[in-house]
Structures are given as structure tokens and as C-alpha cells.
N, C-alpha and C positions, 0 to 999 in steps of 0.2 A: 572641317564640318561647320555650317552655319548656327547663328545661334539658333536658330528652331529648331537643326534639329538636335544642339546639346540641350535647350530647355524640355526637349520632348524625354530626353532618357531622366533627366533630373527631375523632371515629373514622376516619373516611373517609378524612377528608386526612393523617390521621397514616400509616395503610394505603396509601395512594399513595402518600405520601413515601417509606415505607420502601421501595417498589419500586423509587423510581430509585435508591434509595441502593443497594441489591444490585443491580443493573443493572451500576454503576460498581463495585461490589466486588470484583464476581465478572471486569475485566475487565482489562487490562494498564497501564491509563491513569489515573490518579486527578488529573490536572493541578493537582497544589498547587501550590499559593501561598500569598505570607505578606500579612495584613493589616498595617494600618497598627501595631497593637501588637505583631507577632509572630508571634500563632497564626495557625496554620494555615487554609487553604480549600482546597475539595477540589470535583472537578466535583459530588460527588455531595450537597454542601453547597446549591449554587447551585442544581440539578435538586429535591431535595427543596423546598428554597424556595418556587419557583417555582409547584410544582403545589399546595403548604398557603394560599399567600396566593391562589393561583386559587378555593382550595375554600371557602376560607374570608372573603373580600371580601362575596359574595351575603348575609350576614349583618348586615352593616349595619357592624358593630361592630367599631370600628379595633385595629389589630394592631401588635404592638411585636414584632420580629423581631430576630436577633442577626445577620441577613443582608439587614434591609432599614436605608434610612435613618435616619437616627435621628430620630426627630421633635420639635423644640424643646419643652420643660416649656411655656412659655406655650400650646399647643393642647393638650397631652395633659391638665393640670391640670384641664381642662373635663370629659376620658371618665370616664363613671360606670363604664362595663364595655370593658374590651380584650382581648385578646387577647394572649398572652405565648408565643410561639414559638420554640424554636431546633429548627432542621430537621434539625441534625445532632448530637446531645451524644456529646461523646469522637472529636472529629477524631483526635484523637492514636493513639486506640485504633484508629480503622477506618485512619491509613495505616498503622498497624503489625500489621493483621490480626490483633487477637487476640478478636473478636467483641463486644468489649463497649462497645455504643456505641447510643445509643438517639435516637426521635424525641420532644423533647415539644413540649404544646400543653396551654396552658389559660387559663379564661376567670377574668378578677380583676373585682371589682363593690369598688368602694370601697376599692380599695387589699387586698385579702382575695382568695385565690384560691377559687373554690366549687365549678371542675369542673376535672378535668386528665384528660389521656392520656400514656400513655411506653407508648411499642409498642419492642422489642426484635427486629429486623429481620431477624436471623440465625437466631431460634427462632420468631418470627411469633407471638412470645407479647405481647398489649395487656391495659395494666393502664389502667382505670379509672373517676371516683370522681367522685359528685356528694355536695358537702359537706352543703349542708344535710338530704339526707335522710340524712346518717351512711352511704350506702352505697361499698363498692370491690366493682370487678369485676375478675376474670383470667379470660384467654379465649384458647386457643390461633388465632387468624386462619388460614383457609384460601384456597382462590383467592378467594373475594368476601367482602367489608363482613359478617362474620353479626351477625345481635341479641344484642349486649352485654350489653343491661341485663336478662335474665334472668333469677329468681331461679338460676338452675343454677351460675352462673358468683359469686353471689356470695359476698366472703371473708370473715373477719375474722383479725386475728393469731392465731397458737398461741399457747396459754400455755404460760408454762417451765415445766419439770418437774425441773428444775436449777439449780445457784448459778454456772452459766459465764454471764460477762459475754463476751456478743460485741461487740466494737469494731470498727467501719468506718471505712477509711481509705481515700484518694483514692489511685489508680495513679499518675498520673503529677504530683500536685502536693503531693508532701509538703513541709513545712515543718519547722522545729527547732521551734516551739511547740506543734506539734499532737506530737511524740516526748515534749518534756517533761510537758504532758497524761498523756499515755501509763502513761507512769516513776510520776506521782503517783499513779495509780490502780492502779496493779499495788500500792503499798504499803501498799492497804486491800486489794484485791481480788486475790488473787496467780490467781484463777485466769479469763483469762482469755485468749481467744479474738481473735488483729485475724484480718479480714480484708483483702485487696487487692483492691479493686473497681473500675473504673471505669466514667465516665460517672453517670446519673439509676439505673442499675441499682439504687444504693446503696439508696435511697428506696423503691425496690419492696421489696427485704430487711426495711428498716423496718416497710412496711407490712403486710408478711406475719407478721410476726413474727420471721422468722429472724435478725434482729441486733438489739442494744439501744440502743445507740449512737453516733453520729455528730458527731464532731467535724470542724468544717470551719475551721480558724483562719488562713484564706487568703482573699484575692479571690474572691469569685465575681458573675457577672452574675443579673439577674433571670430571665432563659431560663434560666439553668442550674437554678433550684430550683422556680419556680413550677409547675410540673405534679407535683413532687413532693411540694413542700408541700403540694397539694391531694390528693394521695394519702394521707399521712399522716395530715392533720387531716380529715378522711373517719375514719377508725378513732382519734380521741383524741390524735394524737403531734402536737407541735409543732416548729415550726423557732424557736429561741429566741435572740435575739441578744448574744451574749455584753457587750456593753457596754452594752445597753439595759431586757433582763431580759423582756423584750417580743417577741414573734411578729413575724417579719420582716413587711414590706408590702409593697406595690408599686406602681406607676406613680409614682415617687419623683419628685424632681429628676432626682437622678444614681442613674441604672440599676443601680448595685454593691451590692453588698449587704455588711454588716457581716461578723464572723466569726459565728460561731453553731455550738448546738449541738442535733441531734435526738435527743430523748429522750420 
């Protein structure tokens, strides 16, 4: 299948997902639970889940979820292409009700992301990007699935018209490394801008242009960046790994990803 029409069904499923997730949002009940490391699950975790790996099975093409089993390196070693899903980004943010929490999905060919989606469930705003044609899409979603890939809807960054450095920073996982970061660069750059973002949101910012910046010098999983990444490097920006110098990958070993930074 071409990638349009795998971006069309990951459209899809990303747009159903975010349904059950406001389903559950919008209701009295959220039935967390803590996994085996801590964070968080949430009914609307499990419900989004369920209806992307529905959608997205008929595809052929195996899926690495951050809510399904994990499937041992010796089989996935073999997938040329998978799929990289987390159904819910920013548990944290959606039990604390502060809207910023999004669905991604995207497909990786050789350890390389080359198509992703993050739909934003709260504004029904989906963002995106097929790599190799260089293109991103943003498209406000309405009651049904509409045609994404439209010239109408597509973007590129703004360019600055200013010497403010915008910096992004994670809501709810700051660290002391990513503050020292911070400190060094105000002492070249005194004038400069964080914001407080959570979730994949971040990554859309990036892609639009509206922030410069992205230090992540923490944990993260491969569902957490993979749709981003593919938004990014869609319009030129890289996920860079701070200890490798080198564009994160994926279908790893081990599914963590280094620290890194988007610029």
C-alpha cells in the first residue's frame, strides 16, 4: 500500500481513538491505574488502544504499542516497517484535565520514521506528515475522517522575524539537567522565551515553527517521539541524540530512547 493510503487509515484510527478518549474525559470515571513502572492508565488509554490496533492490524504491518505487549527484539529485528503507537500521550495531563494530551501514530521503515499523525482530541486539530515527500499537514477534524492530504491544509514553519529563542519544556517531567541547559543558554542568549507544554503537542510547536528548541534530557519511550519525529523531519528538524550526535531510531533493542535535543 502507498503511503497515502497507510496515512489515510492512521488518520482514521488516530480520529477514533481520540473519540473514546473524550468519551472518558468528558465523564466522572477515568479508572486509573498504575502500571508496572508507575505511570499511569486510564480507561481512555485502554479504549483508544483497542479501536487503533483494530484499525490498524488490516495493514499487515506489526505495531509496537505503549499498551500492547511488548514483543521480544528477536521478532521485531526482522519488521522492515511497524508501526509506533501510543494511544494516549500525556496520561498525566488528561487525569489533570488541562487538555494537553494527544494521540500518536506513525509508521518507521528501517529504524527511520517516514509518516506520523498526533491528533489533539480536545481541539480536533491532526497534524500530519509524510517524510519522504518533505510534506506536513494541519487540519481542523470534524464529525467524519476529511481528506488530509490536500494541498489546502498544507504547512511549513514560519520564519522568525526575531532574535527570541523559544525553548520547550516538558510539563510534567522536568529534570535539573534540562534547568542547567537552560541557565547556559540564557548566558549567550539573554533573550529568551520557555514554554510549558505537555505531551507530543511539543513537536507540533516545532513543526509549525512556533518554538526553536527542544531539550528532552530525561527518559522517554519510542511512542512518545516517533510521530513526532516524523513531523519534524517532514519540514528539515531533527530529533538529535545528545550522546550519539546522531537522529534517534527505532525498533531498538530496548524501546527508550536517549536524551536528545530538537532543533
Amino acid at each position: 500500500m502507498e503511503l497515502e493510503g497507510l496515512l489515510k487509515i492512521a488518520v482514521d484510527a488516530a480520529l477514533q481513538g481520540g473519540k473514546e478518549i473524550m468519551q472518558v474525559y468528558k465523564s466522572d470515571e477515568f479508572g486509573v491505574q498504575h502500571k508496572g513502572d508507575h505511570s499511569p492508565i486510564t480507561l481512555a488509554d485502554k479504549r483508544a488502544n483497542a479501536v487503533i490496533n483494530e484499525l490498524l492490524l488490516p495493514t499487515g504491518i506489526p505495531i509496537i504499542s505503549e499498551e500492547n505487549k511488548e514483543v521480544e527484539y528477536a521478532q521485531r529485528a526482522s519488521w522492515e516497517r511497524c508501526w509506533i503507537v501510543d494511544p494516549l500521550d500525556g496520561t498525566k495531563e488528561f487525569i489533570n484535565r488541562n487538555d494537553e494530551f494527544t494521540v500518536n501514530i506513525a509508521l518507521v521503515e528501517n529504524s527511520l520514521p517516514i509518516l506520523g499523525v498526533i491528533y489533539v482530541p480536545v481541539t480536533e486539530m491532526m497534524y500530519a506528515s509524510i517524510v519522504p515527500q518533505k510534506k506536513l499537514w494541519k487540519q481542523k477534524m470534524l464529525a467524519q475522517s476529511n481528506p488530509i492530504t490536500e494541498e489546502e491544509h498544507f504547512i511549513r514553519p514560519k520564519k522568525k522575524t526575531n532574535q527570541k529563542l523559544v525553548i520547550l519544556k516538558s510539563r510534567s517531567h522536568l529534570n535539573p539537567e534540562t534547568d542547567i541547559l537552560i541557565k547556559e543558554l540564557r548566558a549567550s542568549k539573554p533573550n529568551i522565551e520557555l514554554l510549558s507544554v505537555g505531551s507530543s503537542l511539543k513537536f507540533c510547536l516545532l513543526a509549525e515553527g512556533k518554538a526553536d528548541l527542544y531539550p528532552r534530557l530525561a527518559p522517554t519511550m519510542e511512542w512518545d517521539t516517533a510521530a513526532g519525529h516524523a513531523l519534524c523531519k517532514a519540514v528539515g528538524i531533527e530529533l538529535i541524540g545528545t550522546s550519539t550526535n546522531k537522529p534517534l531510531s527505532y525498533n531498538k533493542r530496548e524501546l527508550i530512547n536517549p536524551s536528545f535535543i530538537v532543533i
